[in-house]
C-alpha positions, -999 to 999 in steps of 0.1 A, spaced: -798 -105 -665 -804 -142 -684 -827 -159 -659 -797 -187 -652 -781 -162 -636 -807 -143 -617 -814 -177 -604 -782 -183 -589 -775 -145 -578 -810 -154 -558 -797 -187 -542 -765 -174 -536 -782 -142 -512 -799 -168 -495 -772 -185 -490 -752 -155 -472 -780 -144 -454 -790 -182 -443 -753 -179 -430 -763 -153 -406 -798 -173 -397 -782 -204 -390 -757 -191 -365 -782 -171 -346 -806 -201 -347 -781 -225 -332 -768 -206 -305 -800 -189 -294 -823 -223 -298 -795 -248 -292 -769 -262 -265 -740 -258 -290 -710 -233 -283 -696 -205 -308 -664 -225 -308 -680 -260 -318 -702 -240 -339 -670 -223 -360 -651 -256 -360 -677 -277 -371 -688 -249 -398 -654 -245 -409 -647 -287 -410 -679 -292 -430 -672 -261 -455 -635 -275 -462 -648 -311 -467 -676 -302 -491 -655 -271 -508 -628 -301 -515 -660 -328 -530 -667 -296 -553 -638 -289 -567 -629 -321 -572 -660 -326 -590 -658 -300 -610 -619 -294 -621 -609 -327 -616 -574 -328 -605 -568 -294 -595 -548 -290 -560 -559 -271 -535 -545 -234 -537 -548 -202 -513 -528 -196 -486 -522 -188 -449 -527 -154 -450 -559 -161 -460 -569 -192 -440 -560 -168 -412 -584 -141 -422 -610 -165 -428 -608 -183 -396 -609 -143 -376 -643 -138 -396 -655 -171 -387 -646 -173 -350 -659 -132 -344 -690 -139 -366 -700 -170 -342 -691 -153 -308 -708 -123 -315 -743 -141 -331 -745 -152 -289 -759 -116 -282 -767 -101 -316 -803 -99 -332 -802 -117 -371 -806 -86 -387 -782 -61 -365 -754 -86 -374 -759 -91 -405 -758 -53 -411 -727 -44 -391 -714 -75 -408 -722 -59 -441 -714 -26 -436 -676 -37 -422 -668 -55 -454 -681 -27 -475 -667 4 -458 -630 -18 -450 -622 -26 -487 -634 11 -496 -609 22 -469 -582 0 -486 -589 12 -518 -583 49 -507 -551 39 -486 -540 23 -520 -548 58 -538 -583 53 -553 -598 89 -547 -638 89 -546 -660 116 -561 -682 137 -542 -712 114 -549 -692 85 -532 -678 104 -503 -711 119 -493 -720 80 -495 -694 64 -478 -696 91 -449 -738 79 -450 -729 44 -442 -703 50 -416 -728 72 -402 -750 47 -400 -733 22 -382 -724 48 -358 -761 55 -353 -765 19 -345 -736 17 -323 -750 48 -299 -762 40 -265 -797 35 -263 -825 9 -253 -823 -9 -291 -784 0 -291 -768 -39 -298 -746 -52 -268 -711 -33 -279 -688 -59 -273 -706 -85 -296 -709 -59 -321 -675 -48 -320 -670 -85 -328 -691 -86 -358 -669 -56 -370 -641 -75 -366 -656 -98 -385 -668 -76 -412 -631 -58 -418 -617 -98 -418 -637 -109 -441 -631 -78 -467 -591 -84 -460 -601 -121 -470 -619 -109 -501 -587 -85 -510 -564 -115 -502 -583 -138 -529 -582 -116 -561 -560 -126 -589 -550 -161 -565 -566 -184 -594 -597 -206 -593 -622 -191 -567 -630 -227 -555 -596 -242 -555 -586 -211 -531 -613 -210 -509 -612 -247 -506 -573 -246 -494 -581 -220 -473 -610 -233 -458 -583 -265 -452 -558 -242 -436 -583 -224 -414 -599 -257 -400 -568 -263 -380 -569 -232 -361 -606 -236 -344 -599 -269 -341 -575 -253 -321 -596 -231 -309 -623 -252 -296 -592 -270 -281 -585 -242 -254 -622 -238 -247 -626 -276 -237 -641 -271 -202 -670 -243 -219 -674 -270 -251 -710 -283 -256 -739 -290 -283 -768 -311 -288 -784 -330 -321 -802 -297 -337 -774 -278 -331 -748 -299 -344 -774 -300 -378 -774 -261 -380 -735 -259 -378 -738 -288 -406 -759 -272 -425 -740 -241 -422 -708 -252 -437 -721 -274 -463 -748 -256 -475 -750 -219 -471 -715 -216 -468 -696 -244 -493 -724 -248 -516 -734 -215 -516 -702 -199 -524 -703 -225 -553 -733 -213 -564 -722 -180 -563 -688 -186 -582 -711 -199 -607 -732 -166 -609 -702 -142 -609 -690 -145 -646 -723 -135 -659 -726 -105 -637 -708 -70 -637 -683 -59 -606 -712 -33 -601 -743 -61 -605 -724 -82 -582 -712 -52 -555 -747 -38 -553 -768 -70 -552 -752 -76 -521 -770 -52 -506 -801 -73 -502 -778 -94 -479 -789 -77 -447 -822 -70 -453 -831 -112 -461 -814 -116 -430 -831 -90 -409 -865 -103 -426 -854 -136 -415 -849 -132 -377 -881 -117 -375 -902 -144 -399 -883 -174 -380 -870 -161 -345 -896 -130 -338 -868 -111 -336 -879 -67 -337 -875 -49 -369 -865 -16 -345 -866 22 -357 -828 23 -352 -822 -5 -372 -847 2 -401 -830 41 -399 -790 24 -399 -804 -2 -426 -812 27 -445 -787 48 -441 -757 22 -445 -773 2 -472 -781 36 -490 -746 49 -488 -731 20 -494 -751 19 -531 -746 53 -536 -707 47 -537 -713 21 -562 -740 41 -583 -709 67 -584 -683 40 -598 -709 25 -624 -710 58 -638 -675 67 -634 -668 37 -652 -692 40 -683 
């Protein structure tokens, strides 16, 4: 990999696992809602997604659609609501896992039959989150997690929605415009519950400009040098910066279940891809 391009791959991991940070930070350490929080993540994403590809591709119009603005604004609104209970890691890892194990789901409901290799490794990774999901003293708080898989399976119907729509950053852009509206909307019919402070209004800024507009710039930037397979698996290092992360900056517990679940979804999910590499060669 030319060292431009491992660069960006690197900055662009942060990024996505900053994401995660971010929003756990803010409403753990801050006064700020999970409504504000998506509105103001979403508002700042749009505005600096629009600078960018104005920037860049001159006068290019917006593109994607409502389909996807609506996909995009379930992820962002589940993500931030369930980052209220969730540990860094844990959410970043059901998160993960969703995206992963929903788009393999919609390949096989679309006829694309897996090997044995890949079966025994998407069966791993649904394991996995199972594992995590079980009752137990480290078991996460089900609702919010069941949140964050929401999340997860809205975000992969968001990544299926964008392929073959044209420029990556004019269609994120216009539906990072489209989905503003609707937590605007959102926040709207929370009014009485709304709050925030200075730091936390600076995470949620920080958030949509930089981990999330900047860093799905940056990451459109890495993708032409990198193979579908480079660019699947490397992903996989998503969850793990994040869990490292919470722990580093929040003290969060790096617990037995999750390290097991990490393992076991992470492993699965790289076995399916080792499969398709091969399959492919």
């Amino acid at each position: 990999m030319p060292p431009r391009i491992l660069l960006l791959t690197t900055l662009a991991m942060l990024a996505f696992a900053g994401n995660s940070l971010l929003c756990r930070l803010a409403l753990r350490e801050t006064q700020i809602d999970a409504a504000s929080f998506t509105a103001i993540r979403l508002l700042c994403g749009a505005v600096t997604l629009w600078a960018l590809l104005k920037l860049r591709q001159g006068k290019q119009p917006l593109a994607g659609n409502w389909t996807g603005a609506l996909a995009l604004f379930t992820y962002a609104a589940a993500f931030s609501f369930a980052y209220l209970q969730l540990d860094t890691g844990v959410g970043a890892l059901l998160l993960f896992g969703a995206v992963q194990l929903s788009m393999l789901l919609w390949g096989w409901l679309r006829g694309e039959r897996l090997g044995l290799a890949a079966s025994l490794g998407t069966a791993l990774a649904a394991a996995g989150l199972l594992a995590l999901l079980l009752p137990g003293a480290s078991a996460p708080p089900l609702l919010a997690a069941l949140l964050m898989l929401l999340a997860g399976i809205a975000w992969g119907a968001y990544s299926l929605l964008g392929r073959g729509q044209g420029s990556p950053l004019a269609v994120t852009a216009g539906n990072f415009m489209r989905a503003t509206p609707l937590a605007l909307l959102l926040a709207t019919l929370l009014l009485g519950q709304l709050d925030w402070d200075g730091p936390g209004l600076l995470y949620a800024l920080l958030s949509g400009a930089l981990t999330s507009g900047i860093g799905y710039a940056i990451w459109y930037s890495a993708l032409p040098g990198l193979r579908a397979s480079q660019a699947a698996t490397v992903q996989l290092s998503v969850p793990i910066l994040a869990a490292l992360g919470g722990s580093l900056l929040l003290g969060e517990a790096l617990s037995v279940r999750l390290m097991l679940s990490s393992v076991a979804v992470l492993g699965g999910i790289a076995l399916v891809l080792g499969s398709r590499q091969r399959a492919g060669s």
